[in-house]
C-alpha positions in Angstrom: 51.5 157.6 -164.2 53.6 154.6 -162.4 56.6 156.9 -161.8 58.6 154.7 -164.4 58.7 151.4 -162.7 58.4 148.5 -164.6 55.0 147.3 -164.4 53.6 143.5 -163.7 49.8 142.8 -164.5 48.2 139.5 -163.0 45.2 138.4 -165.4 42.7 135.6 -165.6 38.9 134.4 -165.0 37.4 135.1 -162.0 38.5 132.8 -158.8 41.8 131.6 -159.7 43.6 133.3 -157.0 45.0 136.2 -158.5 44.2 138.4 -155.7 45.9 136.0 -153.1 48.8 135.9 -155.5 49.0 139.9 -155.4 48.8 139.7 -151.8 51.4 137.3 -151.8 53.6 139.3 -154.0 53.3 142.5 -152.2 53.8 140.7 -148.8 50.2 142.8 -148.0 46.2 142.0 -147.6 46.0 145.5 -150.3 43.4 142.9 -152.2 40.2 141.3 -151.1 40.8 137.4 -150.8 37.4 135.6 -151.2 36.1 132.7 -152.5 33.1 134.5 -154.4 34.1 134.8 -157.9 34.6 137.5 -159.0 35.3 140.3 -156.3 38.4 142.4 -157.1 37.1 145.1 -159.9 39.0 147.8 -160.6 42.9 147.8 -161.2 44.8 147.5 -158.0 48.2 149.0 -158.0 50.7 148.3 -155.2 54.8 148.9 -155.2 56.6 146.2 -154.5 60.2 144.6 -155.2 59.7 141.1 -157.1 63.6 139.0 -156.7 64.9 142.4 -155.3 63.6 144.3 -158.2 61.5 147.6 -157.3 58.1 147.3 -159.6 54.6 148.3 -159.9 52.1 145.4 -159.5 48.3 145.4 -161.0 46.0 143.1 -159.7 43.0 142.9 -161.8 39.0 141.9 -161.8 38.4 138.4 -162.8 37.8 138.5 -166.6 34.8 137.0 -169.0 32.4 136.7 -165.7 29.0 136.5 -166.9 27.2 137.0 -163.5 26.6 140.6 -164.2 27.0 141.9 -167.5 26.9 145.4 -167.2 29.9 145.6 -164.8 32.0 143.0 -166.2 32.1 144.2 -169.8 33.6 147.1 -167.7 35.5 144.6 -166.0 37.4 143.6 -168.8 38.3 147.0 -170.1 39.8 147.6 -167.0 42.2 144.4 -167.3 42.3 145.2 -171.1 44.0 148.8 -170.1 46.2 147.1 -167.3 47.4 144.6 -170.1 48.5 147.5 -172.4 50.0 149.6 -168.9 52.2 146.4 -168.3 55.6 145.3 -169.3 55.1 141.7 -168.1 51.4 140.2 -168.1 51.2 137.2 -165.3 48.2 134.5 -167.0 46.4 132.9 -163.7 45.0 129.8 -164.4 43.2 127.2 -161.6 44.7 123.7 -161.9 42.0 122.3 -159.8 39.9 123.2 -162.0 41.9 122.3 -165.7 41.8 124.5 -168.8 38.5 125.9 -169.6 37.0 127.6 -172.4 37.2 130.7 -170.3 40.6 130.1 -170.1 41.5 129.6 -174.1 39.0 132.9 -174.7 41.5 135.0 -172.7 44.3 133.3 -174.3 43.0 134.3 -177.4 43.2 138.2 -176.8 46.7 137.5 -175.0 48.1 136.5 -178.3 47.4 139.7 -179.8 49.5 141.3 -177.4 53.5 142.0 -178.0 54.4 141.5 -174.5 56.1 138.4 -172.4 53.7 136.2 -170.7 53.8 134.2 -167.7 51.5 131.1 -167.4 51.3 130.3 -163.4 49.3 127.6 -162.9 47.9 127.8 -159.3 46.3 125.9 -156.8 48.8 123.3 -157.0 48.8 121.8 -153.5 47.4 118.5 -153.3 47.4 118.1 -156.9 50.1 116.2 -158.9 52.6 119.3 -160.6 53.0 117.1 -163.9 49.5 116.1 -164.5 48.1 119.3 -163.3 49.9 121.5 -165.5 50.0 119.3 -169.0 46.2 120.4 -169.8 47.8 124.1 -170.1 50.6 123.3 -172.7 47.4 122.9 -175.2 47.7 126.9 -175.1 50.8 126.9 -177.0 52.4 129.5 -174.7 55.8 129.4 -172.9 56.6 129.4 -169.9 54.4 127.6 -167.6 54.9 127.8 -163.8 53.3 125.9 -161.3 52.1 127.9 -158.1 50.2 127.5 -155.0 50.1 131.0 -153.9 48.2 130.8 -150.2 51.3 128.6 -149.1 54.0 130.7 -151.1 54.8 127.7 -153.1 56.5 128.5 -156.3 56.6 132.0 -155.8 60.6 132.9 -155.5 60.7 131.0 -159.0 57.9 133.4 -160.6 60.0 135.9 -159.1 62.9 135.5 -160.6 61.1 134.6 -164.3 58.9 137.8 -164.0 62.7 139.9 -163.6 64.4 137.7 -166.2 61.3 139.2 -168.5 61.5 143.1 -167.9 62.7 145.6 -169.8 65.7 147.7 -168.3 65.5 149.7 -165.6 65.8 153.8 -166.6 68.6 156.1 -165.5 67.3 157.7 -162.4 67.4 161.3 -162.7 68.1 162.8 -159.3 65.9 165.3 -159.4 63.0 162.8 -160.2 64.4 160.3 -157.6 64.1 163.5 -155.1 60.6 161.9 -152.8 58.0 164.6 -153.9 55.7 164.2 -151.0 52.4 163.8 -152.5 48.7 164.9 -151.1 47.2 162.0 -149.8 43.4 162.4 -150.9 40.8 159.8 -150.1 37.1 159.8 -151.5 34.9 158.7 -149.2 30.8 158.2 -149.0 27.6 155.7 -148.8 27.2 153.1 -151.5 26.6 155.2 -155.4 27.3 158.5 -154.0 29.2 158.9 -156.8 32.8 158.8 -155.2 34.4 156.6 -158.6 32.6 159.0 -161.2 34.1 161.9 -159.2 37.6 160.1 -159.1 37.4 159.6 -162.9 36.5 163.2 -163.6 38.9 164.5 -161.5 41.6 162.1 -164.0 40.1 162.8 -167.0 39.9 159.0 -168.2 37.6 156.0 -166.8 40.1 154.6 -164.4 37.5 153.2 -162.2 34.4 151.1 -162.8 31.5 153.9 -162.1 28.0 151.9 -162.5 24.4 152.3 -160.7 24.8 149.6 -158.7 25.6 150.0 -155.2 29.1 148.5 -154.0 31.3 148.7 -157.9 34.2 149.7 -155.6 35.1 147.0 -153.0 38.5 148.0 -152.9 40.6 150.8 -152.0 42.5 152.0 -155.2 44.9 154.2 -155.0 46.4 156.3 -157.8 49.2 158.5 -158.1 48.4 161.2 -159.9 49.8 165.0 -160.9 47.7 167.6 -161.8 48.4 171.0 -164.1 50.1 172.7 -162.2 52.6 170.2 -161.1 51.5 169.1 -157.8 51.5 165.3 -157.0 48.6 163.7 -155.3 47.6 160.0 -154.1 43.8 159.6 -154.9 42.6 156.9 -153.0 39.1 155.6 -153.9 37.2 154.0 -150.8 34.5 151.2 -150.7 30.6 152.9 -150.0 30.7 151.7 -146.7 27.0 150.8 -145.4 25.5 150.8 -141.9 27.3 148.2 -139.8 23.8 146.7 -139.0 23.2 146.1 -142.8 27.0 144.9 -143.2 25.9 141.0 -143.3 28.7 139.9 -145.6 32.4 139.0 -145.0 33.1 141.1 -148.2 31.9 144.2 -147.3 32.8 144.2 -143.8 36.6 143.9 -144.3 36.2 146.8 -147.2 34.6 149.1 -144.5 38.1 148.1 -142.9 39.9 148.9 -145.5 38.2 152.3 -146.2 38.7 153.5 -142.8 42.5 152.6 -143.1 42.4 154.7 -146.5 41.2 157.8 -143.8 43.7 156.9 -141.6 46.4 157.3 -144.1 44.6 160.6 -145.9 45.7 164.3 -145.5 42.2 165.1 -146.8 39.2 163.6 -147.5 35.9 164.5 -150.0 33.2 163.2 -148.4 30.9 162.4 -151.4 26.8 163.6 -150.0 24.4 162.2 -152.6 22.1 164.6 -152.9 18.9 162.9 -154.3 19.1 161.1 -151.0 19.8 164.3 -148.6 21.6 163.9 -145.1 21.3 160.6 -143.8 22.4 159.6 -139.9 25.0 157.0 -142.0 26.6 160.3 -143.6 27.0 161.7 -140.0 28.4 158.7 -139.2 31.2 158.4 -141.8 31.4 162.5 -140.6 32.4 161.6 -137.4 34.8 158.8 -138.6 37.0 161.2 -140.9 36.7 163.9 -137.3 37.8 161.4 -134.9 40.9 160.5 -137.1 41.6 164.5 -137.4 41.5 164.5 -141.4 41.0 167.7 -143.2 37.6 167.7 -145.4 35.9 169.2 -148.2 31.7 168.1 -148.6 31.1 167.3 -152.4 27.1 167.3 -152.8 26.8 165.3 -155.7 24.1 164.8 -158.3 23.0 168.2 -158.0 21.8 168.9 -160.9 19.0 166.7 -160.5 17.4 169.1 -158.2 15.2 171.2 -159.0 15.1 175.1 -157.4 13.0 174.5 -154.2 14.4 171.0 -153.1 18.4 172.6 -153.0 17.1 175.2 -150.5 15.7 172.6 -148.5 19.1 170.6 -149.0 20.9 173.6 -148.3 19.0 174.1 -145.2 19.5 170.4 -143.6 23.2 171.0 -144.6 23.6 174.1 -142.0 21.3 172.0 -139.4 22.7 168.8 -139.8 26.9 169.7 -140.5 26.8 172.6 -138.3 29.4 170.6 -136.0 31.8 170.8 -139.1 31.1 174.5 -140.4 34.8 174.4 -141.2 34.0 172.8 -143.7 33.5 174.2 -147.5 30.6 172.4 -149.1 30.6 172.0 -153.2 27.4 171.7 -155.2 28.8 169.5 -158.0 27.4 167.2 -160.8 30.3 164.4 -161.6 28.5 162.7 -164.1 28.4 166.3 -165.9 31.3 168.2 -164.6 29.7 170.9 -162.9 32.1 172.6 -160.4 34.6 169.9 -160.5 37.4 172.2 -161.1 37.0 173.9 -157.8 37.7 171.2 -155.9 41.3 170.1 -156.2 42.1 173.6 -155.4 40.1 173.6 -152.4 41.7 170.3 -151.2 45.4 171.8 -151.4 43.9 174.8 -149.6 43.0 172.1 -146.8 46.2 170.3 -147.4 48.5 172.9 -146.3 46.5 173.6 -143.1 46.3 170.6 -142.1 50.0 170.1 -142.6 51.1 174.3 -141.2 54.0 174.0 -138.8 53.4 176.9 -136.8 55.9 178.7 -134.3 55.6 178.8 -130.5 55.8 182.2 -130.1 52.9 182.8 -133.0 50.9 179.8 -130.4 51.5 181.8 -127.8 50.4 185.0 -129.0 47.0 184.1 -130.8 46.3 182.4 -127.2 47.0 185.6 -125.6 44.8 187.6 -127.8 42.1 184.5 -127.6 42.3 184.7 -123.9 42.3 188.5 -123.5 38.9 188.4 -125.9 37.4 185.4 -123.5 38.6 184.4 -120.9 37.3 180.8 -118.9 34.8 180.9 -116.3 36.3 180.7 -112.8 36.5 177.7 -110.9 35.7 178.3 -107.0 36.3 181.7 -107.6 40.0 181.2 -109.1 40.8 181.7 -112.6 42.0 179.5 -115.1 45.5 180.7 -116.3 46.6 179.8 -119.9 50.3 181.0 -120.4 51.6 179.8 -123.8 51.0 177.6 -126.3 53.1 175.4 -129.1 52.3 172.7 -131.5 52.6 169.0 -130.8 51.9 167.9 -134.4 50.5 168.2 -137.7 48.0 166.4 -139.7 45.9 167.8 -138.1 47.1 170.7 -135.7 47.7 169.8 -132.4 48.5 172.6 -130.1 49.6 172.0 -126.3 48.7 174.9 -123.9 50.1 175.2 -120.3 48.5 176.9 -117.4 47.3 176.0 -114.1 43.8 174.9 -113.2 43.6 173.5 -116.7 41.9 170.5 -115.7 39.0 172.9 -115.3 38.7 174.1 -118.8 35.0 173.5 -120.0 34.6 171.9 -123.8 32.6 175.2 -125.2 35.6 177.1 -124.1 38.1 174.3 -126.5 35.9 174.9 -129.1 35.9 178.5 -128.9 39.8 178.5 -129.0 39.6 176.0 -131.8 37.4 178.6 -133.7 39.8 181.3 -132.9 42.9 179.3 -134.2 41.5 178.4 -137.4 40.0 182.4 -138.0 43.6 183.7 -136.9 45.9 181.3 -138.6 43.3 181.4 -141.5 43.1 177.3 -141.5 40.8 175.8 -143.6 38.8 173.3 -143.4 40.8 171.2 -140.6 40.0 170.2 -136.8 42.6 172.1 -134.4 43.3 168.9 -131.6 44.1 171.2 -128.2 45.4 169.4 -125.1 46.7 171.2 -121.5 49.4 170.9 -119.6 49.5 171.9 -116.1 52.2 173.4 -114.5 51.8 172.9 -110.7 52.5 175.4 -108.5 54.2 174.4 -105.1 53.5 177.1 -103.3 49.5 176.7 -104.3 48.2 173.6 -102.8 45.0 174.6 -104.9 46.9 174.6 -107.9 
């Protein structure tokens, strides 16, 4: 699951800077840095090279909060399972704030664990290193380093401790060392759509915390991933992201930045619809989010077995009337909490996948244009016609084709869309946007064009 790189986990209570320490570490902003206790939930996993090292970093939810039970008894399973993924476990403790009995608890389970264990003391700016740190001996563990993460203090030292402490690196096989360029799926949706228990499904183990209460996922997670038949994927898990005008909260606006950057680095996306809760005009909007960044898509109704005969034909029918704009589209009627028609899915997305990434040749451009344009051809302008000569592509992910002509500047949008529809029936391309731009080719002799 991490590709054989020796694996780092950062543990601790909530708030003692373990997610600014993973930032720091991974030289990213891949976690959520808050002062509100308690924010990063599921297991983070970033690459990164610790002292020159390549390894696999976890950044964890804040253990033993007691906020809200329900999700942080699930909290702590999920640092519990990054504890037992990890070679080295990374103990964050608050010197501000001294040893606490949250602090000894944790300690307590660490001890049952037969694996080297850092102790980094953080916060340590504008405290005294000495004094700061002595409290922590108490715990009996070795070694204790003193950190301030947010100003980098300390952190070349953990480095080189954390590398002292791993195991040895495996003999790279070439073949396995050979980049396998993996589908780059992101689930995306409003707030308990369903997107984690679809993730977790789709695994086969509770990687991510799936609970009733809108906003669990905060983060993007992303998780590689390799399915039965051998093909490697990148599942990323977005935040539900909410209607900006409802978005009142530092947290959740920077997640609905960070799920829109997950779209921008997807292939594909599964746009999670809850179905108890039909179309809203916050589903179109997230619709028009994963169109205007060109992704390929496949429409997950969720929750569909809560519905009873009459209310999924109504469904069904506000699906034609309110996606007809992305009939490309194959729609699933699923249940993740159940299973129901999961399996057809990951198929469907490496269906998308290799549409959205077809490299196709100029002269098979040129000739489904010719055939497009011999079926329907533009309206005049001022009595001329628009001329389309040939086509190629310009890019992939999606497909961008480029067609030259004259009078191009003239071409109406239904006539774009036609030819878009025409691509994707002729190519057979499914369930991707076709980008089309013009070129003009002036002609000298034509001071009309």
């Amino acid at each position: 699951m991490i590709d054989h790189l020796a694996t780092v986990a950062l543990v601790g209570r909530p708030n003692v800077g373990k997610s600014t320490l993973f930032n720091t570490l991974t030289r990213s902003r891949q976690a959520i840095v808050s002062n509100k206790a308690g924010l990063t939930r599921d297991r983070i996993y970033a690459r990164t090279t610790l002292a020159g090292v390549p390894c696999m970093l976890i950044d964890t939810g804040g253990m033993l909060n007691t906020e809200t039970a329900e999700i942080d008894f699930r909290v702590d399973e999920q640092a519990r399972t990054a504890m037992e993924e990890a070679d080295v476990i990374v103990f964050v403790l608050d010197a501000r704030d001294g040893l606490t009995l949250d602090d000894e608890q944790i300690a307590a389970e660490l001890r049952r664990v037969t694996k080297p264990i850092v102790l980094a003391v953080n916060k340590i700016d504008g405290v005294d290193p000495d004094v700061a740190v002595a409290d922590f001996y108490r715990l009996g563990m070795q070694p204790v380093l003193t950190i301030a993460a947010e100003q980098r203090r300390g952190i070349k030292q953990l480095e080189d401790l954390i590398v002292s402490l791993l195991p040895p690196a495996p003999i790279e096989n070439a073949n396995e060392t050979a980049a396998q360029e993996s589908i780059h799926l992101a689930v995306l949706g409003r707030p308990n759509a369903g997107k984690s228990t679809l993730l977790n499904r789709l695994l086969g183990e509770e990687r991510l915390v799936a609970s009733p209460v809108a906003g669990t996922t905060r983060d993007a997670i992303r998780i590689p991933y390799v399915d039965n038949e051998g093909d490697a994927f990148t599942l990323i898990d977005t935040a539900g992201i909410r209607r900006k005008a409802r978005v009142d909260d530092k947290i959740e606006k920077f997640s609905i930045v960070k799920a829109l950057e997950a779209i921008e680095q997807a292939n594909v996306v599964i746009l999670v619809l809850d179905a108890q809760a039909g179309i809203t005009d916050q589903d179109a909007h997230l619709l028009g989010e994963i169109i205007k960044r060109g992704r390929g898509l496949v429409i997950a109704v969720n929750k569909w077995d809560h519905l009873d005969g009459e209310t999924r034909e109504k469904i069904q029918a506000q699906l034609e009337r309110k996606l007809n704009f992305v009939d490309y589209a194959e729609i699933f009627y699923i249940s993740a909490l159940h299973g129901s028609n999961i399996r057809a899915l990951l198929p469907a997305v490496k269906t998308v996948y290799r549409s959205v990434m077809m490299e196709i040749s100029t002269n098979q451009w040129t000739q489904a244009l010719e055939l497009a344009y011999h079926r329907h051809q533009p309206p005049l302008v001022n009595g001329r016609a628009i001329k389309l000569q040939y086509a190629h592509q310009g890019g992939k992910n999606p497909p961008h084709v480029i067609i030259h002509g004259a009078r191009t500047d003239n071409v109406p949008a239904s006539y774009t869309q036609y030819l878009s529809r025409f691509f994707r029936q002729y190519f057979h391309l499914h369930g991707t946007p076709i980008r089309i731009s013009y070129r003009d080719k002036a002609n000298p002799f034509d001071p009309e064009k």
